[in-house]
C-alpha positions in Angstrom: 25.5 -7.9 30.0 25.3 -8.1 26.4 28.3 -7.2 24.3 28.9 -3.3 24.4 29.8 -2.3 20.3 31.5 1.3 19.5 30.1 3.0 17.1 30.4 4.2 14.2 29.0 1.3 12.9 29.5 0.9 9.0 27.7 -1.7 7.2 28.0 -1.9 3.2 24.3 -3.5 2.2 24.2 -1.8 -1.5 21.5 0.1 -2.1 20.8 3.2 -4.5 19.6 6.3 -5.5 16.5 5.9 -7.8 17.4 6.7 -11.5 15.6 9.7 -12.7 12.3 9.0 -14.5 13.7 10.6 -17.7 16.3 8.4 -18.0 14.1 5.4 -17.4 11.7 6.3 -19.7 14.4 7.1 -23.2 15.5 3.4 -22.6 14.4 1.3 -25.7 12.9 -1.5 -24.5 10.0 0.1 -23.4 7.0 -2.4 -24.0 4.2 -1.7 -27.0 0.6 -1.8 -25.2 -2.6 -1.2 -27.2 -4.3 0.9 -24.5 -5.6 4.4 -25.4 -4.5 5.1 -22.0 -2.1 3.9 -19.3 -0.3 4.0 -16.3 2.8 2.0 -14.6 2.7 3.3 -10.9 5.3 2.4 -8.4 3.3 2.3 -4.7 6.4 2.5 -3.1 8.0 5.6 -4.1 4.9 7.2 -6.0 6.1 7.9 -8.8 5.1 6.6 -13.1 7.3 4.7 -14.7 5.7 4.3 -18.4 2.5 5.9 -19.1 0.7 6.8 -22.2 -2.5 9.4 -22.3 -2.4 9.3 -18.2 -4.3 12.2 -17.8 -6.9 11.9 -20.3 -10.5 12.0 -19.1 -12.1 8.8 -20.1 -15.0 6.0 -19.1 -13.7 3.8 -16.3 -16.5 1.2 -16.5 -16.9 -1.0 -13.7 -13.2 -0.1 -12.5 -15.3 2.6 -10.4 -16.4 0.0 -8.1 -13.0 0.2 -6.8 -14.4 3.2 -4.8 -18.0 1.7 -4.1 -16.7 -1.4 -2.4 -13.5 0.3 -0.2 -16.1 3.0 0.9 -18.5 -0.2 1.5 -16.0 -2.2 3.4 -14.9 0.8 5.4 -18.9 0.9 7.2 -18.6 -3.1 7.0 -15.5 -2.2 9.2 -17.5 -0.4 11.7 -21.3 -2.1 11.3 -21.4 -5.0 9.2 -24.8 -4.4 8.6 -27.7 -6.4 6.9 -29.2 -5.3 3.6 -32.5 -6.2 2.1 -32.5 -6.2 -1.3 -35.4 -4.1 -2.8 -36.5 -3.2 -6.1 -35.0 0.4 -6.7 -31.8 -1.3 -6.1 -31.9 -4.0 -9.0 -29.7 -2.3 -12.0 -29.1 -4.1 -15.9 -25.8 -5.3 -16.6 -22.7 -7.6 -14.8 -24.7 -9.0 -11.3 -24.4 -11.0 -8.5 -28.1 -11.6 -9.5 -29.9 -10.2 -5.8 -33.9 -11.0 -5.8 -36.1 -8.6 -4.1 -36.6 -9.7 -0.7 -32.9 -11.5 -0.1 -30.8 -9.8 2.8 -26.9 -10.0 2.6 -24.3 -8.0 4.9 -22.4 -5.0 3.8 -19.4 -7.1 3.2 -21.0 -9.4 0.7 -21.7 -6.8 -0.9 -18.5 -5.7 -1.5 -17.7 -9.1 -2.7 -20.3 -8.9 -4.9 -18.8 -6.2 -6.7 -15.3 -6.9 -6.9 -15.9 -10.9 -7.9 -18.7 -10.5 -10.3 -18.7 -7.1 -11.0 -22.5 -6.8 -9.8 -24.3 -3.6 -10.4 -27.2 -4.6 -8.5 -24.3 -5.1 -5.1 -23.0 -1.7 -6.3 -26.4 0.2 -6.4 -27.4 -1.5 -3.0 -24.4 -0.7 -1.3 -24.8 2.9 -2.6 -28.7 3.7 -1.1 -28.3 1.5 1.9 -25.2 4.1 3.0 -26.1 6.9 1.8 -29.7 7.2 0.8 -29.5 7.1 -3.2 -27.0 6.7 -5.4 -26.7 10.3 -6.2 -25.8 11.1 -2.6 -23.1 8.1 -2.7 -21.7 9.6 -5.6 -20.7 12.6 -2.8 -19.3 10.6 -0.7 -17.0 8.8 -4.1 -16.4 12.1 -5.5 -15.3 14.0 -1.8 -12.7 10.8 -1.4 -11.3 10.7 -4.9 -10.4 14.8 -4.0 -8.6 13.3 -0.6 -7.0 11.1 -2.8 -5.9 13.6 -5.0 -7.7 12.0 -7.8 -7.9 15.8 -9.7 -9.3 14.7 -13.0 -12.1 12.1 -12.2 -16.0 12.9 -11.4 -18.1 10.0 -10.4 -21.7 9.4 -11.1 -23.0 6.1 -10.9 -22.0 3.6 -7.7 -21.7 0.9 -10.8 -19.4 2.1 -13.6 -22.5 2.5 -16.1 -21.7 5.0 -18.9 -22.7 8.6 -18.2 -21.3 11.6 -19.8 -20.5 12.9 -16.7 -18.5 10.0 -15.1 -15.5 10.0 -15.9 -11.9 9.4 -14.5 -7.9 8.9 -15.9 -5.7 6.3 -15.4 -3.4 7.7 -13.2 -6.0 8.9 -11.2 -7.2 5.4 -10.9 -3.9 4.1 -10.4 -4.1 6.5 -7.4 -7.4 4.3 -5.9 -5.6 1.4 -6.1 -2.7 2.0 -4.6 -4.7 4.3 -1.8 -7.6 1.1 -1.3 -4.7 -1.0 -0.9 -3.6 0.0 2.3 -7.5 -0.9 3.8 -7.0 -4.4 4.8 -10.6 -5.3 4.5 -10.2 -4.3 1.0 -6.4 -6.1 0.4 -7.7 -9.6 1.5 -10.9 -9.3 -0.5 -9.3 -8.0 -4.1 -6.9 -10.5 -3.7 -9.5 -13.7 -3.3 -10.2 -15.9 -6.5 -13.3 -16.2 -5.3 -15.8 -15.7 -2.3 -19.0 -17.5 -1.1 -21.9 -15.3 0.2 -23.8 -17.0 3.1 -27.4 -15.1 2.9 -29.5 -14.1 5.6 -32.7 -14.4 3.4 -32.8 -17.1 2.4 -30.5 -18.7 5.5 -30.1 -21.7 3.3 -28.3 -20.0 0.4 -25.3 -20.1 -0.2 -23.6 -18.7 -3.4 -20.0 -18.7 -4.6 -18.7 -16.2 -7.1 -15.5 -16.4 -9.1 -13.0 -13.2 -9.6 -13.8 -12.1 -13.0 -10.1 -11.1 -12.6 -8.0 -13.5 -14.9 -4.6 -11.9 -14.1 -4.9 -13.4 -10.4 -4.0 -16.8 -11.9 -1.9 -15.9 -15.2 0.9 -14.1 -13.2 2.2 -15.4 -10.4 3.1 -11.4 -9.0 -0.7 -10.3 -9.2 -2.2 -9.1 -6.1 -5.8 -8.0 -6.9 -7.3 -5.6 -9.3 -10.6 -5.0 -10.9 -12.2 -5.4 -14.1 -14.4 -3.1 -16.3 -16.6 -3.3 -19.6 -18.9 -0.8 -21.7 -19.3 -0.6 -25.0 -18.7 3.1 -24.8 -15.6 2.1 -22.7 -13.9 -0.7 -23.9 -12.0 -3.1 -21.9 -10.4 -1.4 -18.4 -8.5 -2.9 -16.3 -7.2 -1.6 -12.9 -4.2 -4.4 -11.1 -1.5 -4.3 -8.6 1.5 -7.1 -8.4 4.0 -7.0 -5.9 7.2 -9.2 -6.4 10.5 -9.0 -3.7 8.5 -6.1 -1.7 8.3 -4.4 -4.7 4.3 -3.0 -5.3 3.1 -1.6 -9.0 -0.1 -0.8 -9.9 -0.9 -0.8 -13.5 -4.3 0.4 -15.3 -5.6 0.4 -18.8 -8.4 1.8 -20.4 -9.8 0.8 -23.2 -7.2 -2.1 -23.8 -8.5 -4.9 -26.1 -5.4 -7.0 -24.9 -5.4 -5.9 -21.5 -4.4 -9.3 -19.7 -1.0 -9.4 -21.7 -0.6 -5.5 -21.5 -0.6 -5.5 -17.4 2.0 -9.0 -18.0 4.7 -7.3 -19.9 4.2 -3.6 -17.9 5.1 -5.6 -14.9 7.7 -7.7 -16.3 8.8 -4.0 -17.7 9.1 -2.3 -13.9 10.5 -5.0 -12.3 13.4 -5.8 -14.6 14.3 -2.3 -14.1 13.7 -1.2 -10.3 14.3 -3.0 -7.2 13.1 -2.2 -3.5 15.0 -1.7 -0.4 13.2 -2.1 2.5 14.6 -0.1 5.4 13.4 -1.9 8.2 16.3 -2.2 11.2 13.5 -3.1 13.6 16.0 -5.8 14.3 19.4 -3.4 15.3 20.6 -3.9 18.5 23.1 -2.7 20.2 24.1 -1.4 24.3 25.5 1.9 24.8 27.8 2.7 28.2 25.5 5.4 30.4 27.0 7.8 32.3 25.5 9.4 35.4 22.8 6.3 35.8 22.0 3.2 37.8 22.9 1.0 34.2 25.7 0.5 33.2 24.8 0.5 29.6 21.7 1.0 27.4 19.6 -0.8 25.1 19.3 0.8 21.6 17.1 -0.6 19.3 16.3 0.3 15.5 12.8 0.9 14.2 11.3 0.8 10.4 11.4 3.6 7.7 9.7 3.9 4.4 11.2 1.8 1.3 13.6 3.0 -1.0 12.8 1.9 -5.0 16.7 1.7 -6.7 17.4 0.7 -9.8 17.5 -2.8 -10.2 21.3 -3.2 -11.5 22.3 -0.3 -8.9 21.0 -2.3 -5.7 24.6 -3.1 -4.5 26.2 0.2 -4.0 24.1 2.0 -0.8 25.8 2.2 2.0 24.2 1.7 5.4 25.8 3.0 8.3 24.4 3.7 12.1 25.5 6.7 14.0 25.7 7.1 17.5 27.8 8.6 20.6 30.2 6.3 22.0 28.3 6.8 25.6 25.5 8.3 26.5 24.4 10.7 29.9 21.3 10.0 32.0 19.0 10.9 32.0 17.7 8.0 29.2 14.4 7.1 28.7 12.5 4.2 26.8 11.7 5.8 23.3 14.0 8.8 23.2 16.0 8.9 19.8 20.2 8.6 20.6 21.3 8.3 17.2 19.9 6.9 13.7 21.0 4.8 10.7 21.3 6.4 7.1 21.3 4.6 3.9 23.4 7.0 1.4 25.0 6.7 -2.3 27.9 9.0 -3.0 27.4 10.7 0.3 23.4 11.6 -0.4 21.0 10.1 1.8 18.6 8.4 0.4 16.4 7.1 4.0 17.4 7.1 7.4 15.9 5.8 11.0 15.9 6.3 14.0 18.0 4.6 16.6 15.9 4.4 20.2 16.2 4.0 23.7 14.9 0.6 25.0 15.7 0.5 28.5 15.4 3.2 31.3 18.7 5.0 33.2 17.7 7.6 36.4 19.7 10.1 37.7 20.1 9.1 41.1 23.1 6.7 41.6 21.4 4.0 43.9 23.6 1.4 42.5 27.4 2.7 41.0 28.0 3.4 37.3 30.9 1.0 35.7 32.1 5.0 35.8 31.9 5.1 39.2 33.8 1.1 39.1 36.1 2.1 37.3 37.0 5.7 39.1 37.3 3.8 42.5 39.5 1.1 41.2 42.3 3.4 40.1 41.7 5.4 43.4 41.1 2.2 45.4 44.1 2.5 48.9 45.5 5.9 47.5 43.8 7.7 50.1 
């Protein structure tokens, strides 16, 4: 039998309670950005940590296709479907130059937008789900409201200028971090580039580079998408993740954008640090009383992160709780006890401590009770 530990079981792994924003934000080293708008958003705790205009309504460019190509790979997901490319789908501007006549799948589509920004993969996408653009621009505009995205309105499939698409940067900060957790699109925002192996022609076979510098300028970057309009300016939508620390960071209408999204990052994660609570690895057995086992397996399972304060990560306190025994009945899953990460006695995560082996009532073998009872009693009878 493995070794039986008591409990409580204290274990000082210093952690912390995250700063409050106000604080964070009167520090004076806040970077200088030239964007007319934009956001530092923490995926983990989701929350802004520098921001400048993040609410104000503007031109996201061909950012939007941040929502054309999840909502594209999300019916890759299910039906990878062919496309032929037809002439109501062609579109001016950025392209993964389509001829009338080719066939590509769904996917490539989607690759077709977030590599080379291609309006003419946008607009296909768009009518071959949905019809027409304007009936794709429902579904975009019903998932930016279960997003929470309250200030955007999306017109176009493609990011082209219209007075009525717009969007903000922390709502697009918001897309990001919520097409993030789509693997589909994860894997393909964070590719330097992507070859497209037609269907018509079979022999054609295209590569197309990421138009997204900041993929090889810093080392953190884990995808992102680029945007251009005159009416726009530059845009620029990223996410870096460094120690299993995730920001998202977007600009609009940024003439130094690529150097912006650098120092924003640098910014956050010189300042805040993440503390993963995973004790999917805590073990321990538990004496049962009233069971055939003599003990029981408890295992630990995986809670959300904690963001800290970077200079603050060695003060939390992690300590597991549970009874000294437990009474069966015990079955595999059932919560005996938990594990809380606190600061000055305020939690700031906890999990949940599980059952992973199963005690009955009946007594078909004795208890190391029921031992222990009879070898005290044992010839006093």
């Amino acid at each position: 039998m493995k070794k039986i530990l008591s409990v409580i079981v204290v274990v000082v792994v210093t952690l912390t309670q995250t700063a409050q924003i106000k604080a964070f934000a009167q520090e004076t080293d806040k970077p200088a950005v030239n964007a007319q708008a934009c956001v530092l958003y923490c995926v983990d705790d989701g929350k802004v940590y520098f921001s400048v205009n993040e609410n104000k309504k503007m031109k996201p460019a061909s950012t939007t296709k941040l929502m054309t190509s999840l909502i594209t790979l999300e019916y890759a997901d299910s039906a990878d479907k062919v496309v032929a490319f037809t002439k109501d789908m062609t579109a001016e501007g950025s392209s993964m130059y389509l001829k009338v006549g080719e066939r590509v799948k769904l996917s490539d589509l989607a690759a077709g937008m977030m590599m080379a920004s291609g309006n003419d993969a946008a607009n296909a996408a768009a009518i071959s789900i949905a019809g027409s653009a304007e009936k794709f621009s429902e579904l975009m505009n019903n998932r930016a409201a279960v997003i929470g995205m309250k200030n955007t309105h999306f017109v176009t499939p493609s990011g082209l200028d219209d007075e009525n698409h717009y969007s903000t940067a922390y709502d697009m900060a918001l897309l990001m971090s919520y097409a993030l957790e789509n693997e589909s699109f994860a894997k393909l925002t964070s590719q330097k580039s992507v070859t497209v192996e037609f269907s018509e022609p079979q022999s054609k076979r295209t590569t197309y580079t990421n138009h997204n510098r900041l993929l090889s300028m810093y080392e953190y970057c884990t995808g992102g998408k680029t945007g251009y309009t005159m009416a726009a300016g530059r845009c620029l939508v990223s996410s870096a993740k460094k120690d299993g620390l995730t920001f998202v960071c977007v600009t609009l209408n940024d003439r130094n954008d690529w150097n912006d999204h650098i120092a924003l990052y640098n910014y956050g994660f010189s300042k805040l640090a993440c503390v993963e609570c995973d004790d999917s690895d805590y073990y321990l057995e538990i004496p049962c009383a009233g069971g055939d086992d003599e003990s029981i397996g408890v295992t630990g399972t995986k809670g959300k992160n904690v963001v800290v304060p970077l200079d603050k990560k060695s003060n939390v306190v992690r300590t597991a709780y549970a009874d000294n025994f437990l009474y069966a009945p015990v079955k595999d899953g059932d919560i005996v006890g938990r594990i809380e990460y606190t600061l000055d006695g305020k939690t700031l995560a906890s999990t949940n401590l599980t059952a992973v082996e199963y005690s009955n009532t009946q007594n078909k073998n004795k208890s190391i009770w029921t031992k222990i009872k009879d070898f005290f009693t044992y010839g006093k009878e």
